[in-house]
C-alpha positions as CSV (number, residue, x, y, z in Angstrom):
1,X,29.5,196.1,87.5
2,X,31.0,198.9,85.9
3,X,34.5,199.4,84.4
4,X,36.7,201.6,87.3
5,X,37.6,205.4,86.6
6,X,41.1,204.3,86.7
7,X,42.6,202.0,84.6
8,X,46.2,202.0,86.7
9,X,47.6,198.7,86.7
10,X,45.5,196.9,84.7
11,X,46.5,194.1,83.5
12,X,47.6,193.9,79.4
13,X,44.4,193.6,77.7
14,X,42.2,193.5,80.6
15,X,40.2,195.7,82.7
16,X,39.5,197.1,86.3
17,X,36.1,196.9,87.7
18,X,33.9,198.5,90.5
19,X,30.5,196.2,91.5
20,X,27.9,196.9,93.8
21,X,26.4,193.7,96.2
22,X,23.6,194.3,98.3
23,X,24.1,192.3,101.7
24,X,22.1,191.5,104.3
25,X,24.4,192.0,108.3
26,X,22.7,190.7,111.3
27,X,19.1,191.7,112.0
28,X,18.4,191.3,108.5
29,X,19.2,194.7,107.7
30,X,20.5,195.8,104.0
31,X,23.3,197.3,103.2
32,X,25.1,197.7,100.1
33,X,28.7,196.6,99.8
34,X,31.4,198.2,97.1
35,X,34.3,195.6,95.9
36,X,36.9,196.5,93.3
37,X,38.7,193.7,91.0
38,X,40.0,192.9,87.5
39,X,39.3,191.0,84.7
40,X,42.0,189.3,82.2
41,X,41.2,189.0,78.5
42,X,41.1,185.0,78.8
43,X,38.7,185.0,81.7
């Protein structure tokens, strides 16, 4: 998890994120999934 390159919209005192998941689809095959979100400063 890693703070996102743009701030836009984030919420007073808190802070947008990019994280990285790796998955597993059918056939057991990997693949790695990209999700965006934010955080607030009270959690």
């Amino acid at each position: 998890m890693v703070p996102h390159h743009d701030q836009t919209n984030a919420p007073d005192g808190g802070l947008r994120f990019i994280m990285s998941l790796r998955i597993t689809g059918e056939g057991h095959i990997s693949s790695i999934e990209f999700r965006a979100g934010t955080m607030e400063h009270d959690g």
